[in-house]
C-alpha positions in Angstrom: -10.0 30.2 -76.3 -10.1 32.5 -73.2 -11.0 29.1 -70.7 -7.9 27.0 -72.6 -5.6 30.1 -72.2 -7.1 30.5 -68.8 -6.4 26.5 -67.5 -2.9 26.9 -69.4 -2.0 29.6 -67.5 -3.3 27.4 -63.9 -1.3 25.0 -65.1 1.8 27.1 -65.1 0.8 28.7 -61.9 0.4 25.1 -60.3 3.5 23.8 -61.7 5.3 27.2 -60.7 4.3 26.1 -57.5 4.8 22.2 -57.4 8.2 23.1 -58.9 8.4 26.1 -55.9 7.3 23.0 -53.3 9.8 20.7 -54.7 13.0 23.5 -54.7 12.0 24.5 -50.6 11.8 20.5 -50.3 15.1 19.9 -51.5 16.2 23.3 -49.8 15.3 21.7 -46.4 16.1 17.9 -47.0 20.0 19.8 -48.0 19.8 21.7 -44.4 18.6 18.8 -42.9 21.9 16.7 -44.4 24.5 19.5 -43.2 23.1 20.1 -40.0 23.4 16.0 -39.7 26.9 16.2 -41.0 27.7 18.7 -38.4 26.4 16.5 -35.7 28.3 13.8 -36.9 31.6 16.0 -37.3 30.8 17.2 -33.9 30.5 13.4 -32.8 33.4 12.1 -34.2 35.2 15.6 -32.9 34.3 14.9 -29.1 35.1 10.8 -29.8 38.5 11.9 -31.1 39.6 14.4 -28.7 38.3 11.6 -25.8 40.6 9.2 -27.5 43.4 12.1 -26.9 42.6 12.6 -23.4 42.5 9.0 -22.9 46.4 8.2 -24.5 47.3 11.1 -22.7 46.2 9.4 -19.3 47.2 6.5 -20.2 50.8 7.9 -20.6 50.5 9.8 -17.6 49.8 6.7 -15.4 52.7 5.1 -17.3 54.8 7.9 -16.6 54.2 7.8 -12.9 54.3 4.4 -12.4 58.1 4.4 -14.1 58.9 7.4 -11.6 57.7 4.9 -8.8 59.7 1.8 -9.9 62.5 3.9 -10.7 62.2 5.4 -7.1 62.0 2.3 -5.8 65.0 1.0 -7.5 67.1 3.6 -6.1 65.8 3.3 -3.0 66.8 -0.3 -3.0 70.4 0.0 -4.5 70.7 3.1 -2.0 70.1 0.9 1.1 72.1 -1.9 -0.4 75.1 0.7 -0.8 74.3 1.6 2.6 74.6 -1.9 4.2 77.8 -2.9 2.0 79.2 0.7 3.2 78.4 -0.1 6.6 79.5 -4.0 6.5 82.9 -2.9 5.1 83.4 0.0 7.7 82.7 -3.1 10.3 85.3 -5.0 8.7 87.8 -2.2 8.4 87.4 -2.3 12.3 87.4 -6.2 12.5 91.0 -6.6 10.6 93.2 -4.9 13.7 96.4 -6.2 13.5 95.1 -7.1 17.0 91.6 -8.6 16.3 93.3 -10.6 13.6 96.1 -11.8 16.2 92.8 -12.8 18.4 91.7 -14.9 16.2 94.7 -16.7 15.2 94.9 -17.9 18.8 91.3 -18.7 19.4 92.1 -20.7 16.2 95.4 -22.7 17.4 93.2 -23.4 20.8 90.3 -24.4 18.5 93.1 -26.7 17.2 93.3 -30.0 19.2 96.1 -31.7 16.8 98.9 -29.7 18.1 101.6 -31.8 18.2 104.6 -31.2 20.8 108.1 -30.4 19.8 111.0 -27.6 19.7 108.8 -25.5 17.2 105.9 -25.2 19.3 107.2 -21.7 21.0 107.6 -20.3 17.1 104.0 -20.9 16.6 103.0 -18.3 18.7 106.0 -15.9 17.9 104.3 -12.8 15.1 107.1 -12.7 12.7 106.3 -8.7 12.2 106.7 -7.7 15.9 109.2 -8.1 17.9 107.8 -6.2 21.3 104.8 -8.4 21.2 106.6 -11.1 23.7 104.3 -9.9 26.4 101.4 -11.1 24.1 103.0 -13.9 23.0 103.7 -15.1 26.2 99.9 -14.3 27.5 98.6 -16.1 24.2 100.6 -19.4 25.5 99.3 -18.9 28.8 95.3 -18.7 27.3 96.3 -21.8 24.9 97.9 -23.8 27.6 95.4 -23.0 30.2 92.9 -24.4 27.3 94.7 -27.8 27.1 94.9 -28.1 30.9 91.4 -27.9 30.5 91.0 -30.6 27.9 92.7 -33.2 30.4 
């Protein structure tokens, strides 16, 4: 009775122990699975936050290159502003009352179809001044000096 009492109680003592074996087993197999899900968290924490620094570039670069083009833009419409400003300042100059009386006589002597009569003198004559004989007189000159020349 004392040997069946005596392999009973191994018996409890070995599967004490199996069942000790088995608990540190499953103990280190559940360590072993949170430090892997840690690794991954980690993983997917460094993938995500590269993602974020990458968008964030990527919205940078964007940024700047809409400054640039913007920049440039303005730099363009500036310098076209500039030229118009400029060309118009050139025209104020250009539309003298006597620039513009220039080039109504280089355009009568440009004229060859001039056709000779009483009204020729008229012509010549700037309906808005009346001291500009002198002119007048001088612009008949140049014109008739240009005809001679024709002959």
């Amino acid at each position: 009775n004392y040997e069946l009492m005596e392999s009973e109680k191994t018996k409890l003592l070995i599967s004490q122990q199996t069942q000790k074996v088995v608990e540190k087993e499953a103990e280190t197999e559940r360590i072993k699975a949170v430090i892997e899900a840690e690794k991954v968290a980690q993983v997917a924490e460094i993938k995500f936050g590269q993602k974020i620094m990458e968008k964030e570039t990527e919205k940078k670069i964007s940024e700047i290159e809409d400054d640039a083009f913007l920049a440039r833009q303005k730099a363009k419409a500036d310098a076209e502003f500039y030229t118009s400003q400029r060309a118009a300042e050139a025209n104020k100059l250009k539309l003298t009352p006597e620039y513009l009386q220039l080039m109504k006589y280089k355009a009568i002597a440009a004229n060859s179809k001039i056709y000779f009569g009483n009204d020729i003198p008229q012509m010549f004559v700037d309906s808005g001044s009346a001291g500009s004989s002198i002119k007048t007189n001088a612009a008949l000159d140049i014109v008739g000096e240009q005809f001679l020349d024709l002959d």
